[in-house]
N, C-alpha and C positions, 0 to 999 in steps of 0.2 A: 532445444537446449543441448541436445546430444552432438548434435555439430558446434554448437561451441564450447563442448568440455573436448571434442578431436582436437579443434583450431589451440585451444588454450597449449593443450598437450605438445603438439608441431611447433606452436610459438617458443615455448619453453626449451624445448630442443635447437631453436633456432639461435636462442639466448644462449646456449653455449657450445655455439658450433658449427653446428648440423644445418646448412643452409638452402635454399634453392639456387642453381645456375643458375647466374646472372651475364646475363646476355645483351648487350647494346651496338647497335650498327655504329655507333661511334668509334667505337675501340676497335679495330683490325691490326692488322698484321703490322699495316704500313706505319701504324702509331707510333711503334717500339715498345718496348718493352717498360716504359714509366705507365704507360697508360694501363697496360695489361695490369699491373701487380695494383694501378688503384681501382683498376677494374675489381681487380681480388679484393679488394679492401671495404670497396663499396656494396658487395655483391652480397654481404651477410645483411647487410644494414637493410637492403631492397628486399631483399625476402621479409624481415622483419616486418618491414612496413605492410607490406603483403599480408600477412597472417592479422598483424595488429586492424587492418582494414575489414577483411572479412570476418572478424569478430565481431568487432564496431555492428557490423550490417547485421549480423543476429540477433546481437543487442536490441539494436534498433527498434526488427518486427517482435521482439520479444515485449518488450514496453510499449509496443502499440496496442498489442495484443490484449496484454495486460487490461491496458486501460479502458479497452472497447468493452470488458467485462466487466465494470465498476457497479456501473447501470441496473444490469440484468442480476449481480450477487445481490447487490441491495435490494431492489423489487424482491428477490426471493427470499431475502433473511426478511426483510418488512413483514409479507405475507405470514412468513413460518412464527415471528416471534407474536403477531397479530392473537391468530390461529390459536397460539400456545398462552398467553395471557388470558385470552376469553376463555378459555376449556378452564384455566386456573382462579379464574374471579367467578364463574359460573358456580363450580364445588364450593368454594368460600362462601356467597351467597347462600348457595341451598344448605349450609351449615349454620350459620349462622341463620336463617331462620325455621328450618327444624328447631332450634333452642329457645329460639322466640315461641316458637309454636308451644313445645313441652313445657314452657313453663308457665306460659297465657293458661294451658287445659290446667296445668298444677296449681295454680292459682286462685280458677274457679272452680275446681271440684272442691277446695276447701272455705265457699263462699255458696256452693248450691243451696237453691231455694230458704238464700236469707235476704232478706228488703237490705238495703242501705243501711236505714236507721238501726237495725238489729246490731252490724258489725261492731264487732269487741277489738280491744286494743293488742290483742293477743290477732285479729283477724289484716291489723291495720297493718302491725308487723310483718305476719305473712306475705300481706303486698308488697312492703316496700323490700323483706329481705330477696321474692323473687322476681324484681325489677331491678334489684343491684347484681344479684347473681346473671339476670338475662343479659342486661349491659357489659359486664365482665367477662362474659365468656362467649355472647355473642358481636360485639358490636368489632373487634381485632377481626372476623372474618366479614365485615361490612360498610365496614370506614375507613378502612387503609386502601384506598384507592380500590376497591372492589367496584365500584358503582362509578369510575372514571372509565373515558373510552381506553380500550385494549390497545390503543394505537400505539408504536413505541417511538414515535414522534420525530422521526427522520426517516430519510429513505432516498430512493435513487435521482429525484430533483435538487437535493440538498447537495451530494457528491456530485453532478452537474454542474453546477453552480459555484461547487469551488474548484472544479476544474479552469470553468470561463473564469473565475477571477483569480488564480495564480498560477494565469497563461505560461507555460515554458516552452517555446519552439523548439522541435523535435531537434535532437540533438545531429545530428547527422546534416543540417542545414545549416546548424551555427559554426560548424567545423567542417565544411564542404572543402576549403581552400588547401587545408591540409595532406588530404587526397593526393593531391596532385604535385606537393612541391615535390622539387629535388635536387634540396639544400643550400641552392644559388640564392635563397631568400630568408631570411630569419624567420623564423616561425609566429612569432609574435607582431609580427607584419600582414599575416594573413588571418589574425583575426581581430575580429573588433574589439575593442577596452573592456567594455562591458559586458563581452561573454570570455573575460576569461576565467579559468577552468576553477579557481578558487569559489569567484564569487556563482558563478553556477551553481557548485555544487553547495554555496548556501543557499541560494534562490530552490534549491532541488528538493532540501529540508525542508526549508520553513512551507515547500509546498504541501508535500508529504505530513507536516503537522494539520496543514490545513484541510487536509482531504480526512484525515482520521478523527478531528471536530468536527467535521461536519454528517460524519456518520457515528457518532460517539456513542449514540444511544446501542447501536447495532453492535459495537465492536465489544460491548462490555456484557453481551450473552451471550450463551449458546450457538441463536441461528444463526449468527453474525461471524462465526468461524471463517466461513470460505472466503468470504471479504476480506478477513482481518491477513487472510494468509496469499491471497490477492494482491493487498498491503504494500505487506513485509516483502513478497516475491518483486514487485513494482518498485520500491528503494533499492534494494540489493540491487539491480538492474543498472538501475539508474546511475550510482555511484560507481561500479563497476564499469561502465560505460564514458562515465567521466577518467578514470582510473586511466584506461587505453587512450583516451587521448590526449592525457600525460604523455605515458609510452609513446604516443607517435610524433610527438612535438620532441620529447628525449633525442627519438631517432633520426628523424631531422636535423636537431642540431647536431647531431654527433656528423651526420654527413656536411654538415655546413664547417665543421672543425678539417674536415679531412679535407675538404676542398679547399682549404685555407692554406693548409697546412701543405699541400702539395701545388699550392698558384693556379686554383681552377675558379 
């Protein structure tokens, strides 16, 4: 990421001004002097594309990156939240029936060595005031999912799974053609209908909603943090990347204007 907050930096500076030589065996001496000065003209624009490219390609292994770690965050918030649910239904448990226990003894120490038939209504009360009192104040640590598996019911198959199902080709393939113009071609000629850069970047969302249901359970605790910022860092990316190759289509046609504009 530190070479593309340079590259961002260089671009920026490219954007007003500050550009790379531009150099083509086309343009010599023999040309004259028209060619030289569109040489000049085009020569900010070529660097541009330059920087805008090897950003792109950061982008690129940065969202691979990304995403080759979905798998392994989740297996390991899964485990942790696992881990941390049993340690918390276990204490609940053993709470709830130490109270059951104290008050089963409390119950029959005021019941020792009387038959059945002896017990008084004043004894009958005693029972049933501490089997309301045990169910009150034990059953909240014993019946709210205490005694359900610790599992938190997603995990690294589930973010798989919506990855294969809202497949997005790595972006650097869908805009390969781009790469290479220079400017004799409208830009919206070298790429397909249906990867342009609009509808991508809905298809980019609605992915990103689908990969954060599918791990829903993780992202909404604790263990689930590194995933969740996983995520976030994986959009931003993504969007960003689509962003530049706005930018390079911009830049393109600015060179498809000048070439126009001078009979090339």
């Amino acid at each position: 990421m530190r070479q593309f907050v340079l590259l961002l930096l260089v671009y920026c500076s490219t954007a007003m001004g500050e550009y790379i030589d531009y150099e083509d065996g086309n343009f010599t001496e023999s040309d004259g002097i028209e060619k030289r000065r569109l040489s000049t003209v085009l020569g900010p624009l070529e660097s541009k594309k330059v920087l805008i490219i090897q950003a792109g390609n950061i982008l690129d292994a940065e969202i691979s990156r990304l995403e080759s770690q979905f798998a392994k965050a989740a297996k390991t918030a899964r485990k942790a939240a696992r881990k941390s649910k049993l340690k918390t239904n276990t204490n609940a448990l053993s709470y709830g029936v130490s109270i059951i226990a104290a008050n089963s003894f409390y119950a029959w120490s005021g019941l020792y060595n009387k038959l059945p038939e002896d017990y008084t209504s004043a004894d009958y009360l005693t029972i049933l005031a501490n089997a309301g009192y045990t169910y009150g104040y034990a059953a909240p640590f014993m019946l709210e999912g205490q005694l359900d598996s610790p599992d938190p019911g997603c995990g690294p198959q589930d973010i798989n799974k919506a990855l294969g199902a809202n497949f997005l080709p790595p972006l650097s393939q869908l805009y390969t053609g781009l790469e290479s113009a220079d400017g004799t071609v409208t830009p919206s000629l070298l790429i397909k209908p249906e990867y342009g850069t609009e509808f991508v970047r809905q298809m980019a969302i609605s992915r990103d909603k689908a990969l954060r249901a599918s791990v829903s359970c993780l992202l909404s605790i604790d263990e689930g943090v590194e995933l969740k910022t996983l995520l976030n860092k994986h959009k931003l990316a993504t969007l960003k990347r689509l962003d530049l190759v706005e930018d390079l289509i911009q830049t393109i046609k600015e060179e498809t204007q000048v070439l126009a504009t001078n009979d090339y």
